[in-house]
C-alpha positions as CSV (number, residue, x, y, z in Angstrom):
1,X,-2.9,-12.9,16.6
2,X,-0.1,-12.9,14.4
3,X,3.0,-10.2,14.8
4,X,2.5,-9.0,11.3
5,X,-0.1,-7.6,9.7
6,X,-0.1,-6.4,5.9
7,X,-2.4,-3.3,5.2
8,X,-2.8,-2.4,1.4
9,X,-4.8,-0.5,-1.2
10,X,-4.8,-2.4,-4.4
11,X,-6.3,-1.4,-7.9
12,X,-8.4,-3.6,-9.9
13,X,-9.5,-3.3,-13.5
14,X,-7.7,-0.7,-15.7
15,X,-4.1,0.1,-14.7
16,X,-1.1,1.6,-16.3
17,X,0.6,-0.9,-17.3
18,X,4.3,-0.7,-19.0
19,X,3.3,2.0,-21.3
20,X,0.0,1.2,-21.9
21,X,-3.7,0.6,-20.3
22,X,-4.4,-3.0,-19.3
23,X,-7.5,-4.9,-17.7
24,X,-6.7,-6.1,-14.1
25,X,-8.4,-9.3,-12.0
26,X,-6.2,-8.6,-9.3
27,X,-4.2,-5.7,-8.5
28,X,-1.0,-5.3,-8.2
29,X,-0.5,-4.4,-4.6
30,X,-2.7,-7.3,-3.9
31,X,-0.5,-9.5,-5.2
32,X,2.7,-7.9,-3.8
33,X,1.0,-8.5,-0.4
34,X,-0.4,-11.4,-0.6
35,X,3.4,-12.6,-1.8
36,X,4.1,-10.9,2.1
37,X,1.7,-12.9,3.8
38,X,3.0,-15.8,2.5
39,X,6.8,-15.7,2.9
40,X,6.5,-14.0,6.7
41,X,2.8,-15.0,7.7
42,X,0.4,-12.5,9.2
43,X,-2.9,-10.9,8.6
44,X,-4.1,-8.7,5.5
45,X,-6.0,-6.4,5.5
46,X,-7.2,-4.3,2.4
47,X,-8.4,-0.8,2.5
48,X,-11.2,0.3,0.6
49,X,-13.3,3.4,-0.1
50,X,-16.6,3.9,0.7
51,X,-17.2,5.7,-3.3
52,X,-15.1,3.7,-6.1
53,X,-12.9,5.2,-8.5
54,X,-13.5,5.6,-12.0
55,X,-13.1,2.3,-13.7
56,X,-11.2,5.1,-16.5
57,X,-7.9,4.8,-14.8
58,X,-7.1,8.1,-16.8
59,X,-10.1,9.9,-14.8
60,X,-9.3,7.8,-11.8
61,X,-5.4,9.6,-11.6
62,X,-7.4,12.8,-12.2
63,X,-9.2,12.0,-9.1
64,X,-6.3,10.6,-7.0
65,X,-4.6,14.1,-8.0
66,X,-7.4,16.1,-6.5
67,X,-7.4,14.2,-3.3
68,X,-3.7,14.8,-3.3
69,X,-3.8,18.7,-3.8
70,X,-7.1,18.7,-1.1
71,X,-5.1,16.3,1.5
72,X,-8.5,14.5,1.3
73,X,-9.1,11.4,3.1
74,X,-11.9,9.0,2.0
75,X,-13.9,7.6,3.7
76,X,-13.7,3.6,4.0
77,X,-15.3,0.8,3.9
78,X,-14.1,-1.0,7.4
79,X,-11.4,0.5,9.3
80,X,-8.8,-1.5,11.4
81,X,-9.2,-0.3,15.0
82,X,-6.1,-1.1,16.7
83,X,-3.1,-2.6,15.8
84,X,-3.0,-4.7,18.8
85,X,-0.7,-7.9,18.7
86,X,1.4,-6.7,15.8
87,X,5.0,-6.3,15.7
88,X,5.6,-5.3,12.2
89,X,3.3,-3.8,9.5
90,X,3.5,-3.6,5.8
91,X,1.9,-0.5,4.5
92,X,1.5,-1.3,0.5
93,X,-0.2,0.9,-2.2
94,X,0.4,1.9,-6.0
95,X,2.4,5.0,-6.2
96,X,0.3,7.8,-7.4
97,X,1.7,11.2,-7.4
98,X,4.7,10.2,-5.3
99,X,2.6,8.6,-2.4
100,X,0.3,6.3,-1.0
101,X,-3.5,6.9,-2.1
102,X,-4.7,9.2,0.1
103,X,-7.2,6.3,2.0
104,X,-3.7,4.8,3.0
105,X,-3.4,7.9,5.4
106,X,-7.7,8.1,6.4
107,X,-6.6,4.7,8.2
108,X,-2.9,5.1,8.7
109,X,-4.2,8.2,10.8
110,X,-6.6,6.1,13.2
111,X,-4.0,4.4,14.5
112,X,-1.3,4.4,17.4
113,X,2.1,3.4,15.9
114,X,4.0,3.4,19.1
115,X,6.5,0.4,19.1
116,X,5.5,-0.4,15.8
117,X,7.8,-1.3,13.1
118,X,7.0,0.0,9.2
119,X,7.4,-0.6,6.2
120,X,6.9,0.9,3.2
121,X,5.5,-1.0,-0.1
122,X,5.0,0.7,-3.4
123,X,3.7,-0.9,-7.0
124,X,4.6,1.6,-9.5
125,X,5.4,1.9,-13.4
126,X,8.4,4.2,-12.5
127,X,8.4,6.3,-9.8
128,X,9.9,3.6,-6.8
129,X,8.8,4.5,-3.4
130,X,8.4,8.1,-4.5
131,X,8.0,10.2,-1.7
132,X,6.3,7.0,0.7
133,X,8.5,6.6,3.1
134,X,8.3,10.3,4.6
135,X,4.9,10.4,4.0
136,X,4.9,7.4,6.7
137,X,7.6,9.0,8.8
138,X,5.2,12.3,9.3
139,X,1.8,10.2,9.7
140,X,3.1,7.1,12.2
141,X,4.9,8.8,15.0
142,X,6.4,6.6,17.7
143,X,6.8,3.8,15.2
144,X,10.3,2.7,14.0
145,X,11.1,2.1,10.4
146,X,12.4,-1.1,8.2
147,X,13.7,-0.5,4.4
148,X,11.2,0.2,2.1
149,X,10.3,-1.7,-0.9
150,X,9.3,-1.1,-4.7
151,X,7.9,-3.4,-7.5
152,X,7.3,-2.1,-10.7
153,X,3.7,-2.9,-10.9
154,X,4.2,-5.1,-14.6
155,X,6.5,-7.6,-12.9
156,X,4.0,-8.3,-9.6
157,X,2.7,-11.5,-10.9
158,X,7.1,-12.6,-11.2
159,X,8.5,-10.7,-8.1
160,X,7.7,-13.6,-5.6
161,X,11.0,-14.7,-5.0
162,X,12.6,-10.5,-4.3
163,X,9.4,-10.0,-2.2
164,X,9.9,-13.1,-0.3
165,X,13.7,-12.4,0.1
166,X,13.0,-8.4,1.2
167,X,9.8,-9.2,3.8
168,X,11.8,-11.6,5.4
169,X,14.7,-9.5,6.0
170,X,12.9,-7.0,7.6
171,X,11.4,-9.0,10.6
């Protein structure tokens, strides 16, 4: 098994989108990921909910925001058991509200993090890592932790080369 391992939540369809609403293929954490795997190899695995979104991405950040206030966690499609044979793991998601979706954490929290090292990754349209990185700290005890990392979810598809240069400096 390979020593890293990529876990994201990624957002297909309509996104905020420099100012606006745009249509999606591919997601934008998808793509900052997948930009991981390739400059410092590993695994990927994507999180996904049991119940969608709303394809609205207005009523979907309506959504997101109750989760937030209810500390919900989704339920999800396939959950990683163990992280077994990892060294270093990417935790990426768009920022909404300031954090991580909240089925980042409903897996985040199945897991022992002991010797572990993390690292933060956040798409966003202005808000950075927001409050990510102690959002980790709190939820991934025993694990140490590498610089977190923000890409401003309208440059994704161009951010190869600082993705590629950052994930490599952190293993």
């Amino acid at each position: 098994m390979a020593e890293n391992l990529i876990l994201y939540y990624s957002r297909k369809g309509e996104n905020y989108w420099s100012g606006g609403l745009k249509e999606l293929k591919k997601g934008n954490t998808e793509i900052v990921a997948e930009y991981i795997q390739k400059a410092v190899g590993g695994d990927l695995f994507e999180i996904e909910t049991v119940q969608d979104y709303s394809p609205s991405y207005m009523t979907c950040i309506e959504e997101a925001k109750d989760e937030l206030r209810r500390k919900a966690r989704p339920e999800l499609k396939n959950y990683l058991e163990n992280l077994d044979g990892y060294d270093h793991v990417f935790v990426c998601g768009p920022c909404w509200w300031g954090t991580f979706p909240m089925a980042v954490f409903t897996q985040l929290e199945k897991l022992d993090w002991t010797g572990k090292k993390v690292m933060a990754v956040m798409t966003h349209e202005g808000s950075g890592l927001g409050g990510s990185e102690r959002d980790l700290k709190k939820i991934c005890q025993g694990a140490t932790f590498g610089k977190g990392f923000a890409v401003a979810g309208h440059d994704a598809a161009n951010s190869e080369a600082q993705v590629a240069a950052w994930a490599k400096s952190q293993v």
